[in-house]
Kinemage of the C-alpha trace (Angstrom):
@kinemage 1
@onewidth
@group {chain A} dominant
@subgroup {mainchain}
@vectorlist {calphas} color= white
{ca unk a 1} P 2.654 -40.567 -103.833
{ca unk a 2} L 0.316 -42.910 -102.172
{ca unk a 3} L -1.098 -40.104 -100.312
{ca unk a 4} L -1.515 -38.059 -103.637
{ca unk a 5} L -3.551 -41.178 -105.529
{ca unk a 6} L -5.773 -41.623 -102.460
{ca unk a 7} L -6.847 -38.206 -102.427
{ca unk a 8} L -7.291 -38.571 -106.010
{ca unk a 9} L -9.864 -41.912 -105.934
{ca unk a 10} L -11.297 -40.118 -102.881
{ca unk a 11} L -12.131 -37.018 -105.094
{ca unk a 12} L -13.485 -39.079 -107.682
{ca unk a 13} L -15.880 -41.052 -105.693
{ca unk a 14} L -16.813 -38.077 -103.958
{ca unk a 15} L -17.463 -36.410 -107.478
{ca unk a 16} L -19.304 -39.510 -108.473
{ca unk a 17} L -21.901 -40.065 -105.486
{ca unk a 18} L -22.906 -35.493 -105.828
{ca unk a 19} L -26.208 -34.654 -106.252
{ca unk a 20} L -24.465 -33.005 -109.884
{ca unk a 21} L -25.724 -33.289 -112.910
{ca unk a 22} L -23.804 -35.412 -115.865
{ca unk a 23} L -22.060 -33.057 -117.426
{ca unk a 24} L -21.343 -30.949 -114.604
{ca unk a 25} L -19.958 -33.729 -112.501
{ca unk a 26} L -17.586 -34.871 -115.879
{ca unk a 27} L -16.468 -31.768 -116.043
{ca unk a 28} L -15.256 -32.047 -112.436
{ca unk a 29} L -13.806 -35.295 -113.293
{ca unk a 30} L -11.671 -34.071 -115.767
{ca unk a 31} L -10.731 -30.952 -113.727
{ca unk a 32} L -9.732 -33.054 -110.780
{ca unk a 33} L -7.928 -35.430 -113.393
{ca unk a 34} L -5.859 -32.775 -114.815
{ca unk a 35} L -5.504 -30.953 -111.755
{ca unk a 36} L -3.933 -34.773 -110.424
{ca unk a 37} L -1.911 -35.138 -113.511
{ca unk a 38} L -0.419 -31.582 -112.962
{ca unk a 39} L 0.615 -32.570 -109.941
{ca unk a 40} L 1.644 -35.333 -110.606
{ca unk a 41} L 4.021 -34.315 -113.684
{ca unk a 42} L 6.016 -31.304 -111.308
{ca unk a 43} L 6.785 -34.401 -108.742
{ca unk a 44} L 8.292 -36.240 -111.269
{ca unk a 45} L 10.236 -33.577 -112.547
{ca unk a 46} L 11.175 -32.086 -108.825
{ca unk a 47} L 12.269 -35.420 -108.007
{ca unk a 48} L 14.451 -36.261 -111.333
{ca unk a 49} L 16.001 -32.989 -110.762
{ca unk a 50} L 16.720 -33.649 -107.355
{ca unk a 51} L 17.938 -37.421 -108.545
{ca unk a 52} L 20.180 -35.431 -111.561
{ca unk a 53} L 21.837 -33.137 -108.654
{ca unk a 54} L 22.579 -36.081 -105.998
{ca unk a 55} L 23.793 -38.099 -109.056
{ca unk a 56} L 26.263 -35.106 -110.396
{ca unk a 57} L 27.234 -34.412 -106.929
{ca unk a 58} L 28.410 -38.668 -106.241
{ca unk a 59} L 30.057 -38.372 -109.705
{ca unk a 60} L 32.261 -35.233 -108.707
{ca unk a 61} L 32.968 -36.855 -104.783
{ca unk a 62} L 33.878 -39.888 -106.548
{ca unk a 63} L 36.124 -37.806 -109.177
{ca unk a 64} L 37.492 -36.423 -106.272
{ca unk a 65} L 38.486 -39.442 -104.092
{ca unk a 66} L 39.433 -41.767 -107.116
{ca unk a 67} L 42.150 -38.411 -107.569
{ca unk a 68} L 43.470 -38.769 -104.506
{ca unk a 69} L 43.738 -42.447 -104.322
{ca unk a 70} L 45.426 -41.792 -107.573
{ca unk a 71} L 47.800 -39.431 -106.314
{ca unk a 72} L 48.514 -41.645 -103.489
{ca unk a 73} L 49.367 -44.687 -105.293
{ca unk a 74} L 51.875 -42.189 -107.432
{ca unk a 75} L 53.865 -41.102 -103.901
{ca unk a 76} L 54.108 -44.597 -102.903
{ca unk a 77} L 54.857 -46.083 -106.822
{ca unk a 78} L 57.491 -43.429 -106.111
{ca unk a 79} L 58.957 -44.684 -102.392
{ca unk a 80} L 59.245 -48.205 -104.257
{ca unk a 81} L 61.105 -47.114 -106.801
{ca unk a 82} L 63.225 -45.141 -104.118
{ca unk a 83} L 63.895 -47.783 -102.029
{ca unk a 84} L 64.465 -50.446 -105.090
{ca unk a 85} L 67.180 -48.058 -106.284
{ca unk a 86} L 68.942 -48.041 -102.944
{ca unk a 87} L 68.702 -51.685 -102.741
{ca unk a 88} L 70.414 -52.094 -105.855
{ca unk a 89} L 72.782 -49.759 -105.294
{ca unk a 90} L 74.520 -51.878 -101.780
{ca unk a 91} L 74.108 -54.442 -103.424
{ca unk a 92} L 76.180 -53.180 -106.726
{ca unk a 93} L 78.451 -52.231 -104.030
{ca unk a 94} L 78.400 -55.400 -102.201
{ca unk a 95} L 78.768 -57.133 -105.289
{ca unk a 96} L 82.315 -55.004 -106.079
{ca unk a 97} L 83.381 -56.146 -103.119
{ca unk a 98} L 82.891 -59.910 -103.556
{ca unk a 99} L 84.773 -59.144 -107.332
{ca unk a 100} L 87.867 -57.994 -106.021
């Protein structure tokens, strides 16, 4: 970008200081302008496309791990609840005991 505006000014000075006359050297002006804001607008738009794609592909890797985590947490919800019920269950029977 830097390099793009330097050329730019450099142009325009260069365009200033010709041996041109008026009109001719506004002329070049504005070509050199336009040709700059061309430029300038497809850089823009290459680089919020390129922001859009890194930005969709983070949201689908994070879709993707926060799944998993997801599906992790549901096993081990699951080998709680597994080892809770076996827990209560000696101690039902423990408690049977003690009643009798």
């Amino acid at each position: 970008m830097a390099l793009l505006t330097g050329a730019a000014i450099g142009a325009g000075i260069g365009i200033l200081y010709a041996p041109d006359k008026g009109v001719k050297t506004r002329k070049k002006i504005k070509k050199k302008a336009l040709e700059t804001s061309d430029d300038l607008s497809s850089r823009i738009l290459q680089a919020k496309d390129e922001l859009t794609k890194t930005a969709e592909e983070k949201k689908v890797d994070f879709e993707v791990k926060l799944e998993e985590t997801i599906s992790n947490m549901s096993y081990k919800a699951d080998d709680i609840i597994s080892a809770l019920e076996k827990k209560l269950a000696d101690l039902k029977v423990k408690n049977a005991h003690l009643q009798k």
